[in-house]
C-alpha positions as CSV (number, residue, x, y, z in Angstrom):
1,X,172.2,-91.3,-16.2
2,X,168.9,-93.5,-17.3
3,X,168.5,-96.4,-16.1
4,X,170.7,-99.7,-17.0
5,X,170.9,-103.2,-16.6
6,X,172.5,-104.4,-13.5
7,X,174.1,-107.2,-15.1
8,X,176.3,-105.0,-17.6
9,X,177.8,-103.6,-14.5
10,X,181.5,-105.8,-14.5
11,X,184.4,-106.4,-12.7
12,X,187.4,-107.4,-14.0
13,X,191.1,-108.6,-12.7
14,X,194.0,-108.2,-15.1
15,X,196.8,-110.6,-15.8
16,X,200.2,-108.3,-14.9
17,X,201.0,-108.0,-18.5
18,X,202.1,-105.2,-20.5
19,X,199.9,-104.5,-22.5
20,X,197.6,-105.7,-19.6
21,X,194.9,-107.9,-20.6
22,X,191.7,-108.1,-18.4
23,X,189.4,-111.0,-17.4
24,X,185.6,-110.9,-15.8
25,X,185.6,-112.2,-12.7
26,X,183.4,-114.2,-12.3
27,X,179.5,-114.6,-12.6
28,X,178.3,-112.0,-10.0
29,X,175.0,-111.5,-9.3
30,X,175.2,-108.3,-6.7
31,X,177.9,-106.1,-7.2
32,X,177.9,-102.5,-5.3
33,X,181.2,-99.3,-6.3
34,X,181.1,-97.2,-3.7
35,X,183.4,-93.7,-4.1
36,X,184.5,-91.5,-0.6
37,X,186.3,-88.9,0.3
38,X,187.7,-88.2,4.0
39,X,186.8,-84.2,4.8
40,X,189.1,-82.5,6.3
41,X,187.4,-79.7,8.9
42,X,188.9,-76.4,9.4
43,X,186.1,-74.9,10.9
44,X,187.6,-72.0,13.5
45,X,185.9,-69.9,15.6
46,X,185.3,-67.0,12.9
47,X,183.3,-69.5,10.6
48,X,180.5,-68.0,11.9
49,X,178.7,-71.4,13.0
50,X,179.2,-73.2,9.7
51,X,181.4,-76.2,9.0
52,X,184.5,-75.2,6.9
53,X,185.7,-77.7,4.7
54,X,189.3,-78.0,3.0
55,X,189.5,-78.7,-0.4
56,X,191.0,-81.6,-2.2
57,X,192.8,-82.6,1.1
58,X,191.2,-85.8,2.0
59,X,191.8,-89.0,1.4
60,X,189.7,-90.8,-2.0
61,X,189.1,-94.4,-1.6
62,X,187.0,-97.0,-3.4
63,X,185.5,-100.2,-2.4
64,X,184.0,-103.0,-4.6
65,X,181.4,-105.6,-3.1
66,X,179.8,-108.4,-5.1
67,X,178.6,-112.2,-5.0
68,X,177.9,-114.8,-7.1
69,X,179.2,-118.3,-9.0
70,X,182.4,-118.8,-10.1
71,X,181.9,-119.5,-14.4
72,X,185.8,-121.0,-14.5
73,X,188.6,-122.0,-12.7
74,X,190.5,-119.6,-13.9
75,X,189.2,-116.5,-11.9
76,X,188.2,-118.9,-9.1
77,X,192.3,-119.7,-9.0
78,X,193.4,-115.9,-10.2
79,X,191.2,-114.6,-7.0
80,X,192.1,-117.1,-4.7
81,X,195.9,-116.6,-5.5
82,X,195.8,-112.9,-5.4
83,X,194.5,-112.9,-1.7
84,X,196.5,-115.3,-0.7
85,X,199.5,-113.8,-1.8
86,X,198.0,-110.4,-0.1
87,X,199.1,-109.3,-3.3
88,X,197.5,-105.9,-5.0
89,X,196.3,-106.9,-8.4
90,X,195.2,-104.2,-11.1
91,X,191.0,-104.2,-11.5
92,X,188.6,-102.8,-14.3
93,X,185.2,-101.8,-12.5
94,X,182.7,-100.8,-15.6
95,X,179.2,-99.2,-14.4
96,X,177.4,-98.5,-17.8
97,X,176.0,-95.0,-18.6
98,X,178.7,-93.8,-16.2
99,X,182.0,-95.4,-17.6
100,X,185.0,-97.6,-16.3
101,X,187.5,-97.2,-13.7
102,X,190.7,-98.7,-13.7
103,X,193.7,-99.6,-10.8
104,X,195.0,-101.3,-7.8
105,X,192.7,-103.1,-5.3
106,X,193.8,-105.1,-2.9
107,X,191.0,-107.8,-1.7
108,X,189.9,-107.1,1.2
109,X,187.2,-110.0,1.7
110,X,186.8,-113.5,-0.2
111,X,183.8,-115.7,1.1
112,X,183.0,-119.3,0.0
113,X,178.9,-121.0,1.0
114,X,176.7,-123.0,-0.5
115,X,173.5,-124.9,0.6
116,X,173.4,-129.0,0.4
117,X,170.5,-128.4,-2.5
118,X,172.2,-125.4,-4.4
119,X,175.4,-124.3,-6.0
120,X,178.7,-123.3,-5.0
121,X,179.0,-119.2,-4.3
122,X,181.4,-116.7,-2.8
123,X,181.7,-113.2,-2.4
124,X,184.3,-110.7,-2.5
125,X,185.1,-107.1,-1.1
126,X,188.1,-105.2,-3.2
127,X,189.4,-102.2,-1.8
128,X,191.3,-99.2,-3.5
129,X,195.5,-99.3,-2.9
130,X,196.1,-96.1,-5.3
131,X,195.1,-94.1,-7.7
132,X,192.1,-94.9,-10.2
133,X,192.0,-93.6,-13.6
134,X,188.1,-93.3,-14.8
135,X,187.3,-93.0,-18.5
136,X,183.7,-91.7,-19.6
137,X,181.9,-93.6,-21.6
138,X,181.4,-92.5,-25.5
């Protein structure tokens, strides 16, 4: 992968439809995907001093961090409804040069700050409640 712009990485929240329509969230400034996988050790006493791991049996999970300004009230009131509702909403996660990943997150974290002299900005932490489809990019 070469190197891309920070900025074109995006997360979106969809709207429940069907077909489901998806929204940016936001203006975020940081925004980190992170991808584990449990292992699951079967190391036995014949391994012959090696770690032995199982294959495809751990749990996958996926966690979203980011933090900016809110651009509208819409995804300030569509974020603020979904955690209040604890309510797992379906999210688009788009890294560029890599491709996009799609499913359900539940959010995790939702923080508001802002300094006397500056704007308004929160952060947010979305965590994986299912499967995620990924699509390369073209």
């Amino acid at each position: 992968m070469t190197a891309q712009r920070g900025r074109d990485m995006l997360v979106k929240i969809g709207d429940g439809g069907s077909p489901e329509s998806f929204t940016t969230v936001a203006g975020l400034r940081t925004r980190t995907f992170s991808l584990n996988a449990r292992e699951v050790d079967t190391t036995h006493a014949e391994s012959g001093g090696w770690r032995e791991l199982l294959a495809g049996a751990g749990v996958r999970q996926a966690s979203v961090a980011g933090a900016g300004v809110f651009l509208n009230d819409a995804a300030a009131l569509a974020l603020r409804a979904a955690f209040f509702a604890g309510a797992v909403r379906s999210f688009r996660l788009s890294v560029p040069g890599l491709g996009t990943m799609t499913g359900p997150f539940l959010i995790a974290n939702l923080d508001y700050a802002g300094d006397h002299d500056g704007e308004a900005t929160f952060s947010i932490a979305l965590a994986s409640a299912g499967a995620l489809s990924f699509e390369v990019e073209p």
